[in-house]
C-alpha positions in Angstrom: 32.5 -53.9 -82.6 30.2 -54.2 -79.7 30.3 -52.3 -76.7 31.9 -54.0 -73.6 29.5 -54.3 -70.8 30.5 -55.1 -67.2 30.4 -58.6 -65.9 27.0 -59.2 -64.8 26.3 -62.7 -63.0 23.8 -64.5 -65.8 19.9 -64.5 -66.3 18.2 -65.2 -63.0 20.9 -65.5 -60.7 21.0 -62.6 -57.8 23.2 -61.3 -55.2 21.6 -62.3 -51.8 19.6 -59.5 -50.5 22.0 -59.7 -47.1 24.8 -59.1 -48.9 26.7 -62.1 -48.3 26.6 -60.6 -44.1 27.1 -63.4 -41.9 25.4 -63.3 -38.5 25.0 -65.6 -35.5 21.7 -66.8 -34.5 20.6 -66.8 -31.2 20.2 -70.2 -29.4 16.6 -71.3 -28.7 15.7 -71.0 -25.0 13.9 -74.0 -24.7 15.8 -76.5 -27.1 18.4 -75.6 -24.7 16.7 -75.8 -21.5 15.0 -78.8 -23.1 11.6 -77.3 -22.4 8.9 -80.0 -23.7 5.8 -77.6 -24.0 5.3 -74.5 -23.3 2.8 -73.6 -20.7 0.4 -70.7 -21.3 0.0 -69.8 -17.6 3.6 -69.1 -17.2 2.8 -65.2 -17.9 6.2 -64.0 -17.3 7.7 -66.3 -20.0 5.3 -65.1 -22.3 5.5 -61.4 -21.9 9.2 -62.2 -22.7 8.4 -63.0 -26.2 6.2 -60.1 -26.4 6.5 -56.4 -27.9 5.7 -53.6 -25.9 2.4 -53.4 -27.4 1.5 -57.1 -27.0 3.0 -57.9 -29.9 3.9 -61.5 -30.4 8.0 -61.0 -31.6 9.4 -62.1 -34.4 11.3 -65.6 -34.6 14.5 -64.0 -35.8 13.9 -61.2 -33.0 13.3 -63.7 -30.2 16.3 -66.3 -31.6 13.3 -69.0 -30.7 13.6 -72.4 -33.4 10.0 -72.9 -35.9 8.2 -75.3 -33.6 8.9 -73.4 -30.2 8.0 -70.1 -31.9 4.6 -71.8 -32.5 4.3 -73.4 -29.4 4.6 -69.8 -28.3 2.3 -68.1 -30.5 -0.2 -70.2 -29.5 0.4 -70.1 -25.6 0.3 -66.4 -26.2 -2.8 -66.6 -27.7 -4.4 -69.0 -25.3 -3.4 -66.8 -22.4 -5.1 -63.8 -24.2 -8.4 -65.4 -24.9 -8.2 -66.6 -20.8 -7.6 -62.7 -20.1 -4.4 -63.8 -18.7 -2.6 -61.3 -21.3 -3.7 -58.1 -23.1 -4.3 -58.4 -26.6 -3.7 -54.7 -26.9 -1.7 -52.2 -25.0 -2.1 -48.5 -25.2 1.4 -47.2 -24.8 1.8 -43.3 -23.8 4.7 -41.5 -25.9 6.0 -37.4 -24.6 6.3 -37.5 -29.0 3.4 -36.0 -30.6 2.7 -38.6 -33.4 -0.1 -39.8 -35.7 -2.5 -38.4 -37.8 -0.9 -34.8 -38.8 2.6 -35.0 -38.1 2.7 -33.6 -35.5 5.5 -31.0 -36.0 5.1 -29.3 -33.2 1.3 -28.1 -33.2 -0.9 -29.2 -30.3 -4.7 -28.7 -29.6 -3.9 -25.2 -28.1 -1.9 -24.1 -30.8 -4.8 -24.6 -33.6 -7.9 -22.9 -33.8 -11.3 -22.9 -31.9 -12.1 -26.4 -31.7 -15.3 -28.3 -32.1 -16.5 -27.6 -28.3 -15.3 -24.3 -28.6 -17.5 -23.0 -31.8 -21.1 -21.8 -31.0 -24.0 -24.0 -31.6 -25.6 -24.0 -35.0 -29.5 -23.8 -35.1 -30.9 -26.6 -36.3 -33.8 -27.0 -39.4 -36.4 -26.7 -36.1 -34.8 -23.8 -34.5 -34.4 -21.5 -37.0 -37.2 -18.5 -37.7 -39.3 -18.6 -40.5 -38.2 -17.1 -43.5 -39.2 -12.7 -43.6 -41.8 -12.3 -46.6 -41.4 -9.8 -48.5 -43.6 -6.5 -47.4 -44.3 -8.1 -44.3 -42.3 -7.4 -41.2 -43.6 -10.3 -38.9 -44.1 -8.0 -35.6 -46.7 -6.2 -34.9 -47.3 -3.9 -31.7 -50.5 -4.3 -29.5 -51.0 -0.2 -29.8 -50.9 -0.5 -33.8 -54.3 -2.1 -35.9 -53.4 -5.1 -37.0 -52.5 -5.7 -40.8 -52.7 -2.0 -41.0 -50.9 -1.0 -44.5 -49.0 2.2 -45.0 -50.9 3.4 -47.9 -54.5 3.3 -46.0 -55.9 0.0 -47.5 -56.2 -1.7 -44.4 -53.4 -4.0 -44.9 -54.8 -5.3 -48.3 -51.6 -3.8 -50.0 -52.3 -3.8 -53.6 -53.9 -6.7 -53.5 -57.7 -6.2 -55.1 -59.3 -9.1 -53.7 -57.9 -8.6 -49.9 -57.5 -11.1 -47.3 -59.6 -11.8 -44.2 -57.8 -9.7 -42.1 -58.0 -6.9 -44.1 -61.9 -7.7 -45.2 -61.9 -7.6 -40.6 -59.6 -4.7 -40.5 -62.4 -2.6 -42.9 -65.5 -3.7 -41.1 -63.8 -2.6 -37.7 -62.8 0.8 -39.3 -66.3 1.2 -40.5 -68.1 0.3 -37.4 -66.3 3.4 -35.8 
């Protein structure tokens, strides 16, 4: 009392991935031209077999038979090392692709960009860091290192510094 499954083809046999679609294959050019080599200055005959991008094509793109499609490939590649074809080519598109998407959002759209920021200061730019009690400017009119409590600018510091032990001797000599 088993359950009835549906007819499956056995163990290891598959369905062709085509799906049993029969297609015709395109002729190769030079089989019947009878081309005996092919020649890697004829540049027009080679950007034939080439993508937009200088992209050698695919055998089953081009219709070309295994040994002419090598003959090509390498006349292709010949002519590119001679600099008689690209290896590259930078093709131009109105489409907005690549990194991001690009749904819809160009440079103007986004925020300030890199050029557009101001300049950060640098580790040798920036000013020393404020201490604490000291206000780093000084006016000519003022004595210098004076404090605000009448020490001289020794703050509550017993021992003093040389500018206030300079501050005191210039206070006395008055």
């Amino acid at each position: 009392m088993g359950r009835k499954s549906k007819a499956q083809p056995p163990r290891g046999e598959r369905k062709p991935k085509d799906g049993g679609k029969k297609f015709k294959q395109k002729p190769c050019m030079f089989c019947q031209d009878h081309i005996d080599f092919v020649d890697y200055k004829d540049v027009n005959l080679l950007r034939r077999y080439m993508s937009d991008r200088s992209k050698i094509k695919a055998r089953r793109v081009n219709g070309n038979c295994v040994q002419h499609q090598s003959d090509v490939a390498m006349a292709i590649k010949t002519a590119r090392e001679l600099a008689l074809l690209p290896f590259a080519t930078k093709v131009t598109s109105s489409r907005g692709g690549g990194r991001g998407g690009g749904g819809g959002r160009g440079r103007e759209d986004r925020g300030p960009g890199r050029d557009d920021r101001p300049a950060r200061p640098g580790p040798g730019d920036a000013p020393p860091p404020a201490r604490a009690g000291a206000s780093g400017e000084s006016d000519a009119g003022d004595s210098a290192g004076a404090g605000s409590d009448g020490t001289g600018g020794a703050g509550g510091d017993p021992g003093g510094s040389d500018d206030a032990v300079s501050n005191l001797t210039d206070a006395g000599a008055q």
